[in-house]
FIROFI-544930 format. One record per residue (C-alpha): x, y, z. Coordinates in steps of 0.1 Angstrom, whole numbers, always signed. Layout:
// FIROFI-544930
+-------+-------+-------+
:     u :     v :     w :
+-------+-------+-------+
:     X :     Y :     Z :
...
+-------+-------+-------+
This chain:
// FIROFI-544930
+-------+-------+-------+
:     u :     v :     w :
+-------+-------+-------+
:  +192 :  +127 :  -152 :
:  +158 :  +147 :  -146 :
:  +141 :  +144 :  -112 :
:  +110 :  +129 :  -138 :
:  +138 :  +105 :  -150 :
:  +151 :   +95 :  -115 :
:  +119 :   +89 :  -102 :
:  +108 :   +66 :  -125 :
:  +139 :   +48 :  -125 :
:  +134 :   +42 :   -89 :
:  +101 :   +34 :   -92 :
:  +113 :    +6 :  -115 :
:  +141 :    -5 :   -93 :
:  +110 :    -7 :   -64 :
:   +84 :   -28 :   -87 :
:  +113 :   -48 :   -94 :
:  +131 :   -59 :   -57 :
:   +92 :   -62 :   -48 :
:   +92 :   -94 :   -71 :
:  +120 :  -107 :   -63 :
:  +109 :  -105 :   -28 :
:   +75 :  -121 :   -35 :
:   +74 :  -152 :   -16 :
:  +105 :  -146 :   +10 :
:  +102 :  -157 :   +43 :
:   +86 :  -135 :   +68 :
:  +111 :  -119 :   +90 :
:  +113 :   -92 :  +112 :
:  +121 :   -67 :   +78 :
:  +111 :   -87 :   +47 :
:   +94 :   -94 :   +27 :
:   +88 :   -55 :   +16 :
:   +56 :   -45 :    -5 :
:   +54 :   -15 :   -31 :
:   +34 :    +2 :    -6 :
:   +59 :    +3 :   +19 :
:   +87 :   +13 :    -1 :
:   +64 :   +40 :   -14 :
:   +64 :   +56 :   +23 :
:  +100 :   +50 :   +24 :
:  +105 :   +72 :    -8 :
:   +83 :  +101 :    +7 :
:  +100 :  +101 :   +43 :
:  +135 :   +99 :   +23 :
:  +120 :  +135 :    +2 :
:  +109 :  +150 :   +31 :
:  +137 :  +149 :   +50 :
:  +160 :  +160 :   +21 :
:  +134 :  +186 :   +13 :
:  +145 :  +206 :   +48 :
:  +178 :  +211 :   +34 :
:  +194 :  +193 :   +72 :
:  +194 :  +233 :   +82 :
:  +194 :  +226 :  +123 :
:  +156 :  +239 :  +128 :
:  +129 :  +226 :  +147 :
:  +110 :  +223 :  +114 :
:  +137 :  +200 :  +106 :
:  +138 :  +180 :  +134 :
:  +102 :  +173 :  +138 :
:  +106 :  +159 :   +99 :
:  +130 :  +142 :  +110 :
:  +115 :  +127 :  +138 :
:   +84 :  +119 :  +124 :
:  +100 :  +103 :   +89 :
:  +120 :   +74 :  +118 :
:   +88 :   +68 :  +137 :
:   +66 :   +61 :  +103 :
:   +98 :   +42 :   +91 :
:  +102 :   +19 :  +119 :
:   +60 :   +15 :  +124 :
:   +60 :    +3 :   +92 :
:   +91 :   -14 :   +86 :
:  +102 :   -37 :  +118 :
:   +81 :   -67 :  +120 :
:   +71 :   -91 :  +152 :
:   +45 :  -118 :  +150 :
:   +47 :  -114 :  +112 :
:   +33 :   -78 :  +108 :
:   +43 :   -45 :  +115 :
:   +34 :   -18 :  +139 :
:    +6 :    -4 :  +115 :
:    -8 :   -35 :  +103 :
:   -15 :   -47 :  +143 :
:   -27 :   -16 :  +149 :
:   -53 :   -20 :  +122 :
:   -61 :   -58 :  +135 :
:   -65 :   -42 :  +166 :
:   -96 :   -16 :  +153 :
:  -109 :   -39 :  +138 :
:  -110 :   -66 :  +166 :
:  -120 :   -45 :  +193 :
:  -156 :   -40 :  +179 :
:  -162 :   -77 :  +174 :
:  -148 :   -83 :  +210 :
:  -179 :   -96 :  +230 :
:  -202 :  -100 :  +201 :
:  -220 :  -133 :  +208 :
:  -250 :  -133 :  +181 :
:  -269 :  -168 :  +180 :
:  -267 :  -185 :  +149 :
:  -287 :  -212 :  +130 :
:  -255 :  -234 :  +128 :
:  -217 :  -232 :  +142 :
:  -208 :  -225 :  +108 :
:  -231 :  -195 :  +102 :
:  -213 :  -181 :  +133 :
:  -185 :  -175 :  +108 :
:  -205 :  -165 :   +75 :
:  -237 :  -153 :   +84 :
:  -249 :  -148 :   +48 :
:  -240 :  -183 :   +39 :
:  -270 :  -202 :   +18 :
:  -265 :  -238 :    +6 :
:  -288 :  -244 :   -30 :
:  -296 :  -277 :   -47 :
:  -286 :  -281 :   -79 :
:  -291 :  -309 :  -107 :
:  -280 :  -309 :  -142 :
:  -294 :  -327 :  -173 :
:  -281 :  -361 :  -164 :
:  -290 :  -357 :  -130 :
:  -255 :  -350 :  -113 :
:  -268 :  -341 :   -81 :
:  -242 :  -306 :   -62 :
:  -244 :  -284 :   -35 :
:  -241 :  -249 :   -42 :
:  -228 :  -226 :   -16 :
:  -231 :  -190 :   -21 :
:  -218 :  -161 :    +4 :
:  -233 :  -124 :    +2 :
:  -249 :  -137 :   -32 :
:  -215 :  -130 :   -56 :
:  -197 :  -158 :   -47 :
:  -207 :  -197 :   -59 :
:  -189 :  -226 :   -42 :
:  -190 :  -262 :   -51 :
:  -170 :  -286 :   -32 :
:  -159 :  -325 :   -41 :
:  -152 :  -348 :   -13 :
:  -119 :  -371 :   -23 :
:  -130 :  -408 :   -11 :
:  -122 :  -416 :   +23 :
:  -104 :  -449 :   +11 :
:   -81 :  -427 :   -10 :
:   -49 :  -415 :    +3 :
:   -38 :  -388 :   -25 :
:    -7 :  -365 :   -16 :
:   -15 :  -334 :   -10 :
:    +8 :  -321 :   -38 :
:    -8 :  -338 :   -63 :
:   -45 :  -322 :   -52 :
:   -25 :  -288 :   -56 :
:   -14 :  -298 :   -87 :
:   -49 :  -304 :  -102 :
:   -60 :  -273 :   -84 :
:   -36 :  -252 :  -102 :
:   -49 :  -265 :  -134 :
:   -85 :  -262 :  -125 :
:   -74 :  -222 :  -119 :
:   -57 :  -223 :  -152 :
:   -88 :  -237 :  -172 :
:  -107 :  -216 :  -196 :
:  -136 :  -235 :  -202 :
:  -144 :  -238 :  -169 :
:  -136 :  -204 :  -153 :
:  -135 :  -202 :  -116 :
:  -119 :  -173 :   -93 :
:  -107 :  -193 :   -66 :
:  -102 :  -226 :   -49 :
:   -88 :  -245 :   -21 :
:   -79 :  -278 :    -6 :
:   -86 :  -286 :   +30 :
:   -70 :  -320 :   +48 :
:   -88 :  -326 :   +84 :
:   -69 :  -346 :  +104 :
:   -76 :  -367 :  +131 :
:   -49 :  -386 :  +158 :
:   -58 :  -422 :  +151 :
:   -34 :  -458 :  +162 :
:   -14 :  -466 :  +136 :
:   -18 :  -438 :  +111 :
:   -38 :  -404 :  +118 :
:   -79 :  -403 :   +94 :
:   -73 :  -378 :   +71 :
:  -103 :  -364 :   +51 :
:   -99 :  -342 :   +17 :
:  -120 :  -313 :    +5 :
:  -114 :  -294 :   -27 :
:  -136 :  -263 :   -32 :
:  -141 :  -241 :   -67 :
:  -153 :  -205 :   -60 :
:  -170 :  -188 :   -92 :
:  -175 :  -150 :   -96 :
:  -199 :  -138 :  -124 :
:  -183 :  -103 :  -122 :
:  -144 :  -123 :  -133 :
:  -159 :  -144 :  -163 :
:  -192 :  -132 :  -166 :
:  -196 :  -156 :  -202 :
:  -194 :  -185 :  -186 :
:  -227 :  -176 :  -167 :
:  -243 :  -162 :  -195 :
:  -234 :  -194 :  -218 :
:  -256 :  -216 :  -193 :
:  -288 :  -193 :  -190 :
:  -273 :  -161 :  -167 :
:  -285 :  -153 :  -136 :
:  -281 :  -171 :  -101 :
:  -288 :  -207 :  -119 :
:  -261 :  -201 :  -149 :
:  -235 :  -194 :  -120 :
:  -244 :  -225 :  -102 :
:  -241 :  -246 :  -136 :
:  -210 :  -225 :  -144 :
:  -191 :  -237 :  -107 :
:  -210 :  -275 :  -107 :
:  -196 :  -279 :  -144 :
:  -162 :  -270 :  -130 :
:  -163 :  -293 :  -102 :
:  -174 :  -323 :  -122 :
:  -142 :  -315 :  -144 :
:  -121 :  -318 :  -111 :
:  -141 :  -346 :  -109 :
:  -126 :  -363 :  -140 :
:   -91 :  -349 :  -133 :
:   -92 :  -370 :   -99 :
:  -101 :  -401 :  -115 :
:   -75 :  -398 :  -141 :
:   -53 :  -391 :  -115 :
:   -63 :  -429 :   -98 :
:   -79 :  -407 :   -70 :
:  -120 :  -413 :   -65 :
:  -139 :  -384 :   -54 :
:  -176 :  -369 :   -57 :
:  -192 :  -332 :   -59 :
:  -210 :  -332 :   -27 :
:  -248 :  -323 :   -29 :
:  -271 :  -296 :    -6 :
:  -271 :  -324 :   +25 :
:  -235 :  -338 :   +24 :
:  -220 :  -298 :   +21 :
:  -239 :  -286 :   +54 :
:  -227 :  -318 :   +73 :
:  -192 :  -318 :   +57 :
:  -187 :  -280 :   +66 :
:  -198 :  -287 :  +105 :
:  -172 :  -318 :  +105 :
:  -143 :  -298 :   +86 :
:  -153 :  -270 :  +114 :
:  -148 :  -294 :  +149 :
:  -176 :  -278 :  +165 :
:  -197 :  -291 :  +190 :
:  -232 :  -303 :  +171 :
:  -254 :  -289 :  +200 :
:  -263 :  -258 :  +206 :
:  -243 :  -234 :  +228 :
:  -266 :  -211 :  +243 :
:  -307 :  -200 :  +239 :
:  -316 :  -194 :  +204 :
:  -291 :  -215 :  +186 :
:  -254 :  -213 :  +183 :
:  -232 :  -190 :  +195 :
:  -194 :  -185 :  +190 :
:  -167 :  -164 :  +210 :
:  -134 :  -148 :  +195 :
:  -106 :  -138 :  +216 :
:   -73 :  -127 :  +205 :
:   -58 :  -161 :  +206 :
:   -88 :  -181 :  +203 :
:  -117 :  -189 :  +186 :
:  -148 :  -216 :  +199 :
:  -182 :  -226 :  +196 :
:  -183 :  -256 :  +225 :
:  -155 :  -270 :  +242 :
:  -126 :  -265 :  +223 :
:  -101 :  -236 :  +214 :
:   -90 :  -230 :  +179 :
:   -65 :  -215 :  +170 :
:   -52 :  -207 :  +135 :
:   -15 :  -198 :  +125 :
:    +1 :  -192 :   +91 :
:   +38 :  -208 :   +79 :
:   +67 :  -182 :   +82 :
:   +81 :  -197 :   +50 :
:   +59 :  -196 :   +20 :
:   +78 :  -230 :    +9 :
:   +61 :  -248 :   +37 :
:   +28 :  -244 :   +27 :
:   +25 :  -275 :    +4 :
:   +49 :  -296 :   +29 :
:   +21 :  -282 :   +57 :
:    -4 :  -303 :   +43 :
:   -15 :  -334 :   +56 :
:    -1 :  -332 :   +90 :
:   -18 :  -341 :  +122 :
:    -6 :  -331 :  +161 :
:    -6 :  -361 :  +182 :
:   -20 :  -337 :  +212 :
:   -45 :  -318 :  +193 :
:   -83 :  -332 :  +189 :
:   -76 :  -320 :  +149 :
:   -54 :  -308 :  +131 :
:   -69 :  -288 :  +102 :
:   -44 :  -274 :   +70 :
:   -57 :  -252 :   +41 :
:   -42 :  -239 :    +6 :
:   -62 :  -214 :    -9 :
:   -54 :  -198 :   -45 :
:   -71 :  -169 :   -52 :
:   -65 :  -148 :   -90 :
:   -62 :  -111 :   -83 :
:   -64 :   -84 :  -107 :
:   -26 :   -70 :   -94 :
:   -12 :  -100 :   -80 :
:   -22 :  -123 :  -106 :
:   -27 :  -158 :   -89 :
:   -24 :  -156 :   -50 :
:   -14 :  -185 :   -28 :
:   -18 :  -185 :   +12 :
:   -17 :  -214 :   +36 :
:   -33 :  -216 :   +71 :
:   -34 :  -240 :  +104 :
:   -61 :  -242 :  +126 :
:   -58 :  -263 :  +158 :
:   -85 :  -273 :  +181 :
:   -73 :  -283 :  +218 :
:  -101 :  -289 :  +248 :
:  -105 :  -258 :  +272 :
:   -98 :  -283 :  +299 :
:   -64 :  -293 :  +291 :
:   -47 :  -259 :  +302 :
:   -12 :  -278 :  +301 :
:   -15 :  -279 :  +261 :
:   -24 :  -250 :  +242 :
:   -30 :  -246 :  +204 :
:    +7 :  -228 :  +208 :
:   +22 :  -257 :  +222 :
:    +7 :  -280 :  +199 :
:   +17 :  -261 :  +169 :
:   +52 :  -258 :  +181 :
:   +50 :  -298 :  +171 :
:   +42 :  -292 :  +137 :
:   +82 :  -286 :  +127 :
:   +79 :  -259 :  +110 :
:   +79 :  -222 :  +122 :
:   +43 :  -206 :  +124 :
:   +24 :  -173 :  +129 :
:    -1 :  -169 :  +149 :
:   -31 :  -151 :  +137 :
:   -41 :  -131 :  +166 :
:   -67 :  -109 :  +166 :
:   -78 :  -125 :  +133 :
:   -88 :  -162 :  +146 :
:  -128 :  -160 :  +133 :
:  -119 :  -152 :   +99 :
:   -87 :  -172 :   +96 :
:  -109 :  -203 :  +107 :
:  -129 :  -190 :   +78 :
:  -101 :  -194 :   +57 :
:  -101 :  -234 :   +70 :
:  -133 :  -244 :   +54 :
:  -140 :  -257 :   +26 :
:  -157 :  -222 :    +9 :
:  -129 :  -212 :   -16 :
+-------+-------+-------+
């Protein structure tokens, strides 16, 4: 076989163990992308290149190929020595960054804007848009509904598989809530539009900012449907209800934290804007992600869970799941750690990414 030959034979053997790897539990090797078997194949070349002649050419190859190995093979806390590296850089600049805010919310998303939108027949939606390319609409499932969670994701999937009503992402969000006998549980699914993924379907309802917001509040009035046919009520929420369901799904104090409006502090571990810490943590096991859903911790204030699908041009449709916990800062004897350990299930914690994961929490697709 020609070294062309072998190579590409072993580039097919990679693409192929990455699939079947897709999905796998994290553990402290898998599961192993294309990118890091990529820097496996070059360290494995470089050190046959020095022909194992005893040299100190040879043994600084050598040397260096185990060290970038083992930084970017051997997980702990779900990534590995590279990828905390790189959360590291890119935490320490936001480190003590305290910017007020109009809202807790725009703590997180600074370029958030909420628009009214109305259609012919007087359907009434909220649109939320984030650095202007992204269009959310959001539908509230009835609070006297008590849907399972796999049947939201269900529908969700097939609003992601829709081609008449395009959209680029979405996500459900449960909040809940300790409560005597059974824990309050509120339901959010969001639709995210991107002109740039289906650019015809904001074309076909005039173009331009207004077509995308007809384009996402057409798709969310489908969902709409799809819940009522499922025996499940639910409504597209309009430009008021979104900016007071966003600060309820977000547990943060309503008052002002500092002069000038809200302000919001990330730690490594944390996250807050008031009194509480939250703190956000991902399943080890992507097959816990659905069963994740739903669940509340007796000794947290809230217990927020979050399924997100977003479609990729490589990855095709991608799934992720996230926790966020909120605990007061007074009760030092329970921290979102503890609390999560109550869950069931095992977790990773997203240090050094808390702000963004709690992001990932909303309802904002």
């Amino acid at each position: 076989m020609t070294a062309v030959g072998h190579r590409q034979r072993l580039g097919s053997v990679a693409r192929t163990a990455v699939r079947r790897l897709s999905g796998t539990r994290i553990g402290w090797l898998l599961p192993i992308g294309a990118g890091r078997v990529a820097i496996w194949q070059v360290c494995v070349l470089a050190v046959l290149a020095t022909g194992f002649r005893i040299t100190p050419v040879t043994v600084t190859v050598m040397a260096v190929a185990v060290l970038l190995v083992a930084a970017t093979s051997v997980r702990f806390g779900g990534l590995c020595g590279v990828e905390w590296a790189l959360v590291l850089a890119r935490f320490l600049p936001r480190k003590g960054r305290t910017a007020p805010a109009p809202t807790p919310v725009h703590t997180l998303a600074r370029t958030l804007r909420v628009h009214p939108h109305e259609d012919r027949v007087g359907n009434r939606a909220g649109i939320a848009t984030i650095d202007g390319t992204d269009h959310i609409a959001v539908v509230r499932v009835a609070p006297s509904a008590h849907p399972a969670p796999s049947m939201l994701v269900s529908l969700l999937h097939r609003a992601m598989a829709r081609e008449d009503y395009p959209v680029s992402g979405a996500r459900l969000v449960v909040w809940a809530v300790p409560a005597s006998p059974w824990p309050v549980r509120l339901h959010w699914l969001a639709l995210r539009y991107r002109a740039a993924d289906a650019p015809w379907a904001a074309l076909a309802r005039g173009g331009g900012d207004e077509g995308c917001r007809k384009a996402v509040a057409s798709a969310a009035q489908r969902l709409v449907s799809d819940l009522a046919g499922a025996g499940c009520a639910a409504s597209v929420l309009d430009a008021s209800e979104l900016g007071q369901e966003l600060l309820a799904a977000l547990g943060a104090s309503p008052d002002p934290t500092g002069p000038g409006g809200f302000r919001a502090v990330e730690t490594w571990r944390h996250w807050s804007s008031g009194p509480v810490h939250q703190a956000c943590f991902t399943p080890r096991t992507p097959d816990d992600a659905v069963a994740l859903l739903g669940r509340c911790v007796p000794d947290a204030l809230f217990t927020c869970t979050a399924y997100s699908m977003t479609r990729t041009v490589h990855e095709g449709l991608r799934t992720t799941s996230t926790v966020r916990l909120g605990v007061p800062k007074d009760r030092f004897w329970c921290t979102p750690e503890r609390a999560a350990s109550r869950l069931g299930v095992g977790l990773l914690s997203s240090n050094g990414r808390q702000a963004a994961e709690v992001l990932a929490t909303l309802p904002l697709a």
